[in-house]
C-alpha positions as CSV (number, residue, x, y, z in Angstrom):
1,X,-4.9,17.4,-86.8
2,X,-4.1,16.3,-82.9
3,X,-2.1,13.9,-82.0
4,X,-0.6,13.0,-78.2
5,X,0.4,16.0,-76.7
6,X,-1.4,18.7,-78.4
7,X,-4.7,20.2,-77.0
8,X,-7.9,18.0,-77.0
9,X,-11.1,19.8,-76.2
10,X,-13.5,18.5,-74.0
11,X,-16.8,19.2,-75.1
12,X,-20.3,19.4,-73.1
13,X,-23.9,19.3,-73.4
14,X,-26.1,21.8,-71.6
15,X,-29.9,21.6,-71.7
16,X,-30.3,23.5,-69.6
17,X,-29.4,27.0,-67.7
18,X,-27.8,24.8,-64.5
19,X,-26.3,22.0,-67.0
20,X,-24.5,25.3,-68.2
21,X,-22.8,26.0,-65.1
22,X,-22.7,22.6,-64.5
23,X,-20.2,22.1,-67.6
24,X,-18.4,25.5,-67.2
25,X,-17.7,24.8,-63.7
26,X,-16.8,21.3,-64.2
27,X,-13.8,21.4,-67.1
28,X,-15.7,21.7,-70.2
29,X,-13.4,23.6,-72.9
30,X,-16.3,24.0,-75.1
31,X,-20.4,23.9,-74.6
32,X,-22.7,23.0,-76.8
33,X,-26.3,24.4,-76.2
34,X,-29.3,25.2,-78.4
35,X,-32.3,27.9,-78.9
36,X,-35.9,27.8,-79.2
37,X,-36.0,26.5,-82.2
38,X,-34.5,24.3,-84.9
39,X,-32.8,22.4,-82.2
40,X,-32.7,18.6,-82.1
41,X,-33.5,18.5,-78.7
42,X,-36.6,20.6,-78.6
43,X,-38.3,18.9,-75.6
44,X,-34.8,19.8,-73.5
45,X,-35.3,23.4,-71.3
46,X,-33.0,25.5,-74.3
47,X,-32.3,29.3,-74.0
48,X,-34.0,31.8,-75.2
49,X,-32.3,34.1,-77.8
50,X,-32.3,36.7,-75.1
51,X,-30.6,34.6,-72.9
52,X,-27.5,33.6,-75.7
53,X,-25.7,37.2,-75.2
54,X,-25.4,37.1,-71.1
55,X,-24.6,33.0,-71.8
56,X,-22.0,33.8,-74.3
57,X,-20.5,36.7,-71.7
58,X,-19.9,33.7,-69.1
59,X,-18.1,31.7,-71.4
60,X,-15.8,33.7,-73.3
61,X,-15.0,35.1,-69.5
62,X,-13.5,31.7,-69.3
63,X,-11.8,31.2,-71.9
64,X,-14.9,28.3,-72.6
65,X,-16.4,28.2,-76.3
66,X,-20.2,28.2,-76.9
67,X,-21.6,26.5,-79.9
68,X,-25.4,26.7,-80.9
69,X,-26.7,23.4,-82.0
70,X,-29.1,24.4,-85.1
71,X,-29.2,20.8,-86.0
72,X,-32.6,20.2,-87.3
73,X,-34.2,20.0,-90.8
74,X,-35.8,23.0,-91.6
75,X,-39.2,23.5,-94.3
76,X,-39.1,26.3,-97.1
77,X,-41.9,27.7,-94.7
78,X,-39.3,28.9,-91.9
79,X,-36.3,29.8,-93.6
80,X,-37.1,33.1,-92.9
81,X,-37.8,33.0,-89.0
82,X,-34.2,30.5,-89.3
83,X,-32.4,33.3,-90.8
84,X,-33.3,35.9,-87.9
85,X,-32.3,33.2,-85.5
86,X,-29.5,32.8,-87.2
87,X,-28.5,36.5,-87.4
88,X,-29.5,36.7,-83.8
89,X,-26.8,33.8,-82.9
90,X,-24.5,35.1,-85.0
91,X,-24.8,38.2,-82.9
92,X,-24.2,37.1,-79.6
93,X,-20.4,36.0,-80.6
94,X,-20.9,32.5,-80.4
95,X,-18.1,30.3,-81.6
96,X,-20.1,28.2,-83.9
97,X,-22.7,26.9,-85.3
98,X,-23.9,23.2,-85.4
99,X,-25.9,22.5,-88.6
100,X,-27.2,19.3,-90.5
101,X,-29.6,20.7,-92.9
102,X,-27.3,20.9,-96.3
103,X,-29.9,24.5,-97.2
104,X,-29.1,26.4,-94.1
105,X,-25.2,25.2,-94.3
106,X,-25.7,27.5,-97.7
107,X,-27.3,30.4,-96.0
108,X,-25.1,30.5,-92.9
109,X,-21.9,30.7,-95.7
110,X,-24.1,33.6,-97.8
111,X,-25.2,35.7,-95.2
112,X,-22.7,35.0,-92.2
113,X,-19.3,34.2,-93.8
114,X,-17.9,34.4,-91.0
115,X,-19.9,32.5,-88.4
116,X,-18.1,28.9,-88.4
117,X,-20.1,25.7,-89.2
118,X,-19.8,22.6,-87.0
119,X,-21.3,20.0,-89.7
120,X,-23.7,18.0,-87.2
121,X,-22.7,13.7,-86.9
122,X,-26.8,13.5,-88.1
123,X,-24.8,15.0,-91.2
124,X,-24.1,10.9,-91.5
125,X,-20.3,11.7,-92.2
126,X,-18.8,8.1,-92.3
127,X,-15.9,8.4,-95.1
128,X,-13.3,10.3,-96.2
129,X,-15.2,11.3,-99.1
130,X,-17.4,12.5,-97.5
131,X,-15.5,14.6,-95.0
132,X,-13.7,16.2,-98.2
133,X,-16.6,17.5,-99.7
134,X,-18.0,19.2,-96.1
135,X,-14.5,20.6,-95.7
136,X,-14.4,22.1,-99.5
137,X,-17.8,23.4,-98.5
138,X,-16.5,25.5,-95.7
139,X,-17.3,23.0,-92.6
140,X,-14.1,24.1,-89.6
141,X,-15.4,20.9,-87.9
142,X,-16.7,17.4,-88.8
143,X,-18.3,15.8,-86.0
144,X,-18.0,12.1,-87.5
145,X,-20.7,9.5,-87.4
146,X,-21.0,6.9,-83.9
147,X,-20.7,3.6,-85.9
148,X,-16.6,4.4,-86.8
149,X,-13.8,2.6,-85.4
150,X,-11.0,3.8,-84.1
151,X,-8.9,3.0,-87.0
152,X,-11.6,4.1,-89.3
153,X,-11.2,7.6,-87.2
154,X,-7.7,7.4,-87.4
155,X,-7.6,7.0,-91.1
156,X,-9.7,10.1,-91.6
157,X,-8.0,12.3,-89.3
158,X,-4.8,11.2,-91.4
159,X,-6.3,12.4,-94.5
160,X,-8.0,15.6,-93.4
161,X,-6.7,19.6,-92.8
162,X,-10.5,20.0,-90.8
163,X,-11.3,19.3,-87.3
164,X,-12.7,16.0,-86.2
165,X,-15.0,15.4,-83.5
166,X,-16.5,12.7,-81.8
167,X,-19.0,11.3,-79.4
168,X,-17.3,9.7,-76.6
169,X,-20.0,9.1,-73.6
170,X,-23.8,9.1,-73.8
171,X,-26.5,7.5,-75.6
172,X,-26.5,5.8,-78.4
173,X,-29.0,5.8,-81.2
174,X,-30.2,2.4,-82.5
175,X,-30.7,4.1,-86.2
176,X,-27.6,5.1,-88.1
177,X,-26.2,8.5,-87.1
178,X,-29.2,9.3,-85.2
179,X,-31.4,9.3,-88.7
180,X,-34.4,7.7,-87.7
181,X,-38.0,7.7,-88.9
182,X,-39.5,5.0,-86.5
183,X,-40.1,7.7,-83.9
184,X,-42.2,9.6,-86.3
185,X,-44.3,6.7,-87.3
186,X,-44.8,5.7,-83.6
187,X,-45.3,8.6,-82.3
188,X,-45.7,11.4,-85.0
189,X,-43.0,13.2,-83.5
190,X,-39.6,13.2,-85.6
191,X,-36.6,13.2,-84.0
192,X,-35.0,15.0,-87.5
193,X,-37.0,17.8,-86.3
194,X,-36.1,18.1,-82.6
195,X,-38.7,15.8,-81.3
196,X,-37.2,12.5,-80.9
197,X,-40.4,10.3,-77.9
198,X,-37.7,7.9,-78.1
199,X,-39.4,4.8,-80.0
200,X,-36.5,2.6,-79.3
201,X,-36.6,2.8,-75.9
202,X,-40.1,0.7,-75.6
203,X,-41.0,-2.8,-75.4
204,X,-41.6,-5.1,-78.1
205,X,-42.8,-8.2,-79.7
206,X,-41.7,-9.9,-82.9
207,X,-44.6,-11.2,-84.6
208,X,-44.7,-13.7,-87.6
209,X,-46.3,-11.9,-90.7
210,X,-49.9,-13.1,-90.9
211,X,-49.9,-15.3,-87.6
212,X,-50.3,-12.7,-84.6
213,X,-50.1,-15.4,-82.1
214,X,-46.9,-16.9,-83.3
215,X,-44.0,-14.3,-81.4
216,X,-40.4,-15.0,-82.1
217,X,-38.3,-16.0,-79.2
218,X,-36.2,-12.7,-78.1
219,X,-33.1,-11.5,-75.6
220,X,-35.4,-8.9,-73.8
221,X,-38.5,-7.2,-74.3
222,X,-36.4,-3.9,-75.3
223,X,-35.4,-5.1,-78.7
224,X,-34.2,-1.5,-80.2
225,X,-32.5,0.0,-77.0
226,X,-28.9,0.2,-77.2
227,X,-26.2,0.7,-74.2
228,X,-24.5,3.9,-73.5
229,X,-21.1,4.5,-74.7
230,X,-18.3,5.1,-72.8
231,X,-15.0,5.8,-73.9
232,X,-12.9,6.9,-71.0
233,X,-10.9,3.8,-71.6
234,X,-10.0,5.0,-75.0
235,X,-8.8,8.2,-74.2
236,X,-5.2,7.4,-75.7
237,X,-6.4,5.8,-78.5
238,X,-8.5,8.8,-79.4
239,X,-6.3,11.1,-79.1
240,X,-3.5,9.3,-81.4
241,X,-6.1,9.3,-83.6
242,X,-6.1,12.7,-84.2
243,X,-9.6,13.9,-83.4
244,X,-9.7,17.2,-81.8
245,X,-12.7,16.9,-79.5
246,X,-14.2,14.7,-77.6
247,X,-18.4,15.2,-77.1
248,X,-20.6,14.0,-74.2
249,X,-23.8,13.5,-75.6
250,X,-26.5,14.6,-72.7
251,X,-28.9,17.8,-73.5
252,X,-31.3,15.6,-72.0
253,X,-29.6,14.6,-68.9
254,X,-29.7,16.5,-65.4
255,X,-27.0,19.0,-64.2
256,X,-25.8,16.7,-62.3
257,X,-25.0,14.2,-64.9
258,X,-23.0,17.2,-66.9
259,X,-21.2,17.7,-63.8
260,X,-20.3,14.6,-62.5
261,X,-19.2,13.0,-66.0
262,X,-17.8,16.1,-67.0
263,X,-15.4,16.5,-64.2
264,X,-14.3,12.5,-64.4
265,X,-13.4,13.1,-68.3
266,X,-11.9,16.3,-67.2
267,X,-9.1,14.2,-64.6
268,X,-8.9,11.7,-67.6
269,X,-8.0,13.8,-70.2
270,X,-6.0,15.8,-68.0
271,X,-3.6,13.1,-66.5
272,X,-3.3,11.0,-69.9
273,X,-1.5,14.6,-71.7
274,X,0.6,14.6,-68.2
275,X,1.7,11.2,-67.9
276,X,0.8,9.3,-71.4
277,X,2.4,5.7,-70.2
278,X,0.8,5.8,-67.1
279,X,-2.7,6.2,-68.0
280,X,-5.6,4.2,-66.4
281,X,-8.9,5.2,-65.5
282,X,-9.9,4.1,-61.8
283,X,-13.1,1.6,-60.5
284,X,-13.7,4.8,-58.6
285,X,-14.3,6.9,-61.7
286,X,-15.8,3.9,-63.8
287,X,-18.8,3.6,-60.9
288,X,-19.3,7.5,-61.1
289,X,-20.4,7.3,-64.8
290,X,-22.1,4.0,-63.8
291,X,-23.7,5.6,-61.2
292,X,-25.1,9.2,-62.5
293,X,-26.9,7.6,-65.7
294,X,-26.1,4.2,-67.4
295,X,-27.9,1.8,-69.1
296,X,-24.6,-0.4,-69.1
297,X,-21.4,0.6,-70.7
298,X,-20.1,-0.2,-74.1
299,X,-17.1,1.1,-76.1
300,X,-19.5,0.1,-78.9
301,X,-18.2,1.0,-82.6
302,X,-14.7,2.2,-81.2
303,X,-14.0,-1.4,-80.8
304,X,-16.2,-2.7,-83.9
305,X,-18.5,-4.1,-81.9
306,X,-21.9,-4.4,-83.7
307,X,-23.9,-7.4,-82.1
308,X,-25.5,-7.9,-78.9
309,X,-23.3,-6.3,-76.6
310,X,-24.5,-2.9,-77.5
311,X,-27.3,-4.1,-76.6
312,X,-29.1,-3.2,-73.4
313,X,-32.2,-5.5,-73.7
314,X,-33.6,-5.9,-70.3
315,X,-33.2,-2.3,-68.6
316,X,-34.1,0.8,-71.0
317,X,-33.2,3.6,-68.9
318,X,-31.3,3.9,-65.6
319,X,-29.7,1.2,-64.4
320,X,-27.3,2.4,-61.2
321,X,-24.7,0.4,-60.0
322,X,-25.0,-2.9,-58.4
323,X,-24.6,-2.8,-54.7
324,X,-25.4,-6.3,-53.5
325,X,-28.0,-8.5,-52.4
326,X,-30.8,-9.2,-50.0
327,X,-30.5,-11.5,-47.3
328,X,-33.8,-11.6,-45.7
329,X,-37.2,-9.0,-45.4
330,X,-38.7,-9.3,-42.5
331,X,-42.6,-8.4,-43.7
332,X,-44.1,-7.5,-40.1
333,X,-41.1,-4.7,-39.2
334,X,-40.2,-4.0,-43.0
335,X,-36.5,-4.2,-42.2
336,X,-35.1,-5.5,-45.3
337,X,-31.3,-6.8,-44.7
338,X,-29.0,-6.3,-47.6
339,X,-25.5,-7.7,-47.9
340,X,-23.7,-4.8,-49.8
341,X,-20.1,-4.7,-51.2
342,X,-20.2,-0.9,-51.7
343,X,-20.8,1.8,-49.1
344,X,-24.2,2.7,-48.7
345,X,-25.5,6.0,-47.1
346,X,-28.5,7.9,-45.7
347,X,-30.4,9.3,-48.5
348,X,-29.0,7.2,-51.2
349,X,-32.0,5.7,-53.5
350,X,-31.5,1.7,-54.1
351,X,-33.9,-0.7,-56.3
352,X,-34.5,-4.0,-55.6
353,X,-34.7,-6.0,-59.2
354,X,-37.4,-8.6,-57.7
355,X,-36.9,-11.9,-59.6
356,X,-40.5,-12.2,-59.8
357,X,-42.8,-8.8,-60.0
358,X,-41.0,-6.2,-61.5
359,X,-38.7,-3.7,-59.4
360,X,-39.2,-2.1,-55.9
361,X,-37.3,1.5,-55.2
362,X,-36.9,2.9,-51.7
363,X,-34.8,5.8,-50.1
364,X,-32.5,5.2,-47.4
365,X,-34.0,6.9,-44.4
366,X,-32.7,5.0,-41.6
367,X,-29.8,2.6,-41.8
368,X,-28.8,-0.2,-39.4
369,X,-25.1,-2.1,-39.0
370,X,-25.1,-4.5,-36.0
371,X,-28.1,-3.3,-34.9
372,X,-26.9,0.5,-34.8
373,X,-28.3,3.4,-36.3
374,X,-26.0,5.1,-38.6
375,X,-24.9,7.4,-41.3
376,X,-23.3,5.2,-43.8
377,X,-22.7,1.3,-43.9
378,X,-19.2,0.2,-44.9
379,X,-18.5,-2.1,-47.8
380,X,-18.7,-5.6,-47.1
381,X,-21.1,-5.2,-43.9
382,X,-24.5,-6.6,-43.3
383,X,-26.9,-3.6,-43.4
384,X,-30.3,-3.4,-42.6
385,X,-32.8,-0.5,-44.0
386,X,-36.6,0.1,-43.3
387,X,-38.6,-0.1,-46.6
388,X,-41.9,1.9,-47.5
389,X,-44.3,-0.8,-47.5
390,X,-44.1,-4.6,-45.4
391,X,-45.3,-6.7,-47.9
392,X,-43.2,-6.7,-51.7
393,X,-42.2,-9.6,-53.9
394,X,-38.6,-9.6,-52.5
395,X,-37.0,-12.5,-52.6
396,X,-33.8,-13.6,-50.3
397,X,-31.2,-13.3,-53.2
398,X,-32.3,-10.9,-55.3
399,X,-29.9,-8.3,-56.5
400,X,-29.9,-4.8,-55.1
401,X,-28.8,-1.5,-56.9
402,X,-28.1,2.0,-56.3
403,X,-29.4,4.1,-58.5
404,X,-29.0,7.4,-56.6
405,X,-26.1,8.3,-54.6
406,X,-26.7,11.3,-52.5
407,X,-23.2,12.6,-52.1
408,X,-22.4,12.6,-56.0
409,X,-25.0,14.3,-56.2
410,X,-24.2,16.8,-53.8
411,X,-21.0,17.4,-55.1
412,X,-22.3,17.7,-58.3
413,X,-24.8,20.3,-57.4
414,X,-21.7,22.3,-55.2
415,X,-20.2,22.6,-58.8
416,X,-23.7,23.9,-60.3
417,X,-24.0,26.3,-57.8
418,X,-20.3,27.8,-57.9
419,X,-18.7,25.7,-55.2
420,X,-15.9,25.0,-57.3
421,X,-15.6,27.9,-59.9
422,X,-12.6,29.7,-60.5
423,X,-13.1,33.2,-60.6
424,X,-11.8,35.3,-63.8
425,X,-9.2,37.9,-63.1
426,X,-10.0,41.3,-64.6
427,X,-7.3,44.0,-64.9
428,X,-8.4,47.7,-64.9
429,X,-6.8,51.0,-65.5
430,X,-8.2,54.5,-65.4
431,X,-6.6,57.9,-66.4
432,X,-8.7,61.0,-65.1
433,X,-6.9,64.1,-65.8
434,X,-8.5,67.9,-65.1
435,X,-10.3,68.9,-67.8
436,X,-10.4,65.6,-69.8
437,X,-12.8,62.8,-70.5
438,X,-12.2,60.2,-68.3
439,X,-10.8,57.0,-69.7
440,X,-11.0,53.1,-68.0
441,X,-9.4,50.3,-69.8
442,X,-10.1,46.9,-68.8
443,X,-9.3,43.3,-69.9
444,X,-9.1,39.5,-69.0
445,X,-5.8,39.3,-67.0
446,X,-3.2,36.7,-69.1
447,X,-5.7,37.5,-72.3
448,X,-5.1,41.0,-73.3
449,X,-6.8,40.6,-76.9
450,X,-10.0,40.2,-74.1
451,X,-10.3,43.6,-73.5
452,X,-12.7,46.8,-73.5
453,X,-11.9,50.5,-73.5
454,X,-14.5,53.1,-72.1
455,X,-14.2,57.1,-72.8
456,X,-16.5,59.4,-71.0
457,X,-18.6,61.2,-73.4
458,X,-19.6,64.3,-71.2
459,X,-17.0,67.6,-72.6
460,X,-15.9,69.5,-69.3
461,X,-16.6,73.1,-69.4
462,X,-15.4,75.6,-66.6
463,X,-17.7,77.4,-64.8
464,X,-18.9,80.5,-63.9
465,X,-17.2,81.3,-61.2
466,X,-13.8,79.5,-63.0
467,X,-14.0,76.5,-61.0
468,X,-14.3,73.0,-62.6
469,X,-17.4,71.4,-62.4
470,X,-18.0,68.5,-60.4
471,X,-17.6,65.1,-61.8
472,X,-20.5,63.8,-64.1
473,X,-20.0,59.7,-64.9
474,X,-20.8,58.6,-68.5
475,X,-23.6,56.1,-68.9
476,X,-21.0,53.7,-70.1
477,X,-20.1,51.3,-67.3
478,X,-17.4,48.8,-67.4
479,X,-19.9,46.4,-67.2
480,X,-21.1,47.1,-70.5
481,X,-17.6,47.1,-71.6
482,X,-16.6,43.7,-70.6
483,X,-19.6,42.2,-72.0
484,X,-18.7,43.4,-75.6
485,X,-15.5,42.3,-75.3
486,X,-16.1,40.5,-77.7
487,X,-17.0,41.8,-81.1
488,X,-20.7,41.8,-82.6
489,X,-21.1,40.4,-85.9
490,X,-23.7,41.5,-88.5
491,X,-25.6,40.0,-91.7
492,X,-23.3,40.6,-94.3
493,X,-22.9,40.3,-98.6
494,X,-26.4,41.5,-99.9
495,X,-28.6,41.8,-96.5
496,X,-31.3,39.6,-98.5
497,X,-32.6,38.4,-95.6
């Protein structure tokens, strides 16, 4: 059980190979990732079970937990090919596993005792009840289901010896616990099996039975697509709670979103253990979320909201950050004049939301204050930018966003690429004495339990002449050391599989 003051961990999705380094660069604690196969996020980029050992290496280098999401149901048909995955994962050293299918929750405890289970939020875990029986079962970790409220959280954690997780920023499913069947039946493509086309993100019409031309009045044309959550503000509350993670939902997302909303809950979570009382989350921080993916914020079933303000009815996928308004387009030149109240730079992406037609989206190329040319446009200023085409439906008043600001990104890509990794400290220590195998030691500096031991297998004879040979190296390398720091894990109990 945490409560304010012990450790929370921060917990992030990567889709990818560059989302990886994205989180691990960023302040992730822990990653979550998947494989190949029996993922629920099948369409994302994944690795490769080849790629899990070297991935694994990184992590545990710094001092970051991986955990394999194998999160789908699964057919009596694959069982077997889900078993070698399994044994495959559980051979790499990762920290976890994330399952919701109640058959391979059995397997993983017959075959790989040892090999702890994450039980998955598609698991549907909403009571106490049910959190007992997962935790008799041999769950270490609960990841509960989105539609709790804090108190509801609070309750369980109060109750409970097991770890609790939740979602705190991302997407929310308009099904319960992310169990939905509509995408299936729109789109023969089950999101319980990895394949989620997103139904709920289309457009729709509510029809009265038996009278197609009779359509019920609604909000939006985006009946089933819910906000985003986000739960920065609730960072205290959270962790009174007792949970002891907090998960970004975003396999799906770029690198750039890992990084960027990694490193703000990162600051958060950081400056709320070091100075509880004075905790607040700044506009600064709020717009970075806002502006690397949102389709509007709610803090959704933390606060018990259930109605339409979860709702994001007009806008089902990025919506940016609102950046001001137009003040004229002049169709002949194509200068469009914007009156902003937030910086705007070269290379930053806005969209016009036309109040008749639709949308218009155009990158900054040139920018114009006072009839100057220049980098960026300060807050409050009339600016001026050349658009792609003379002639659009814009309309003097219409609001302007920014949907892609190009020095977020940037700095989220500088984190991607290493720009602001910490490096790992390795300590090594070799004892070569005449006539002996040579003997390197080697381990993470601060973690000595991290550590490797190599012994040269090569017995030294004297020669002829009674002069020692000259030095032969082993085929051992400390690089093979260090990345078996770790130890391997094998099937255990009967070897049925």
């Amino acid at each position: 059980m945490n409560v304010s003051g012990k450790k929370l961990e921060l917990l992030a999705p990567a889709g990818s190979k560059r989302a990886f380094y994205a989180a691990l660069n960023s302040g992730a604690e822990a990653i979550y990732l998947g494989v190949d196969k029996f993922s629920a996020r099948r369409q994302a980029e994944n690795f490769s079970l080849d790629e899990l050992d070297d991935v694994v290496r990184e992590a545990h280098l710094k001092d970051v937990k991986i955990y394999v999401a194998f999160n789908t149901i699964i057919a009596d048909g694959e069982l077997d090919s889900a078993v070698e995955s399994l044994a495959r994962i559980n051979n790499a050293g990762v920290d976890s596993v994330i399952i919701q299918d109640w058959g391979i929750f059995k397997l993983v405890k017959e075959y790989f005792p040892e090999l702890k289970i994450h039980a998955s939020t598609q698991m549907n875990t909403h009571n106490l009840s049910m959190v007992k029986m997962l935790e008799e079962a041999g769950a270490s970790r609960i990841t509960l289901a989105r539609e709790l409220a804090i108190d509801e959280i609070k309750e369980i954690c109060g109750s409970t010896g097991v770890e609790i997780e939740t979602f705190i920023h991302g997407a929310l499913c308009f099904s319960y616990s992310g169990q939905c069947l509509f995408s299936s039946m729109v789109g023969n493509r089950s999101g319980n099996r990895g394949m989620c086309p997103q139904a709920c993100r289309m457009s729709y019409k509510l029809l009265s039975a038996g009278k197609k031309d009779e359509v019920w009045p609604t909000p939006g044309d985006h009946i089933l697509s819910t906000k985003d959550l986000a739960g920065i503000n609730l960072i205290p509350q959270l962790a009174q709670s007792g949970v002891s993670a907090l998960k970004i939902e975003g396999r799906m997302k770029s690198p750039e979103y890992v990084a960027t909303v990694v490193r703000v809950y990162r600051h958060a979570i950081d400056r709320y253990f070091a100075d509880p009382d004075g905790f607040e989350v700044s506009e600064t921080e709020l717009d970075e979320l806002r502006e690397v993916f949102s389709r509007g914020f709610t803090e959704g079933y933390f606060k018990g909201i259930k109605d339409d303000r979860l709702m994001s009815y007009f806008r089902p996928s990025d919506r940016g950050i609102l950046l001001g308004r137009v003040t004229y387009l002049d169709v002949y030149t194509a200068r469009l004049g914007l009156q902003i109240n937030r910086e705007l730079c070269v290379g930053d992406e806005i969209e016009v939301w036309v109040s008749r037609g639709g949308r218009v989206r155009n990158k900054v190329e040139k920018l114009f204050v006072d009839e100057k040319q220049v980098e960026c446009a300060p807050a409050g200023s009339k600016a001026v930018i050349i658009i792609d085409e003379k002639r659009h439906k814009i309309n003097t008043g219409d609001r302007v966003f920014r949907v892609h600001n190009e020095r977020l990104i940037q700095a989220a890509r500088a984190a991607i690429t290493g720009g602001s990794a910490q490096k790992t400290p390795i300590e090594l220590s070799a004892r070569v004495e005449i006539g002996e195998p040579v003997e390197i030691a080697a381990h993470v500096s601060g973690r000595p339990n991290e550590a490797a031991r190599v012994v040269s297998d090569l017995k030294r004879k004297k020669a002829s002449d009674g002069r020692s040979p000259k030095p032969t190296s082993s085929r051992s390398s400390t690089g093979s050391a260090i990345r078996s720091m770790r130890p391997r894990r094998g099937i255990s109990g009967s070897e049925k599989a």
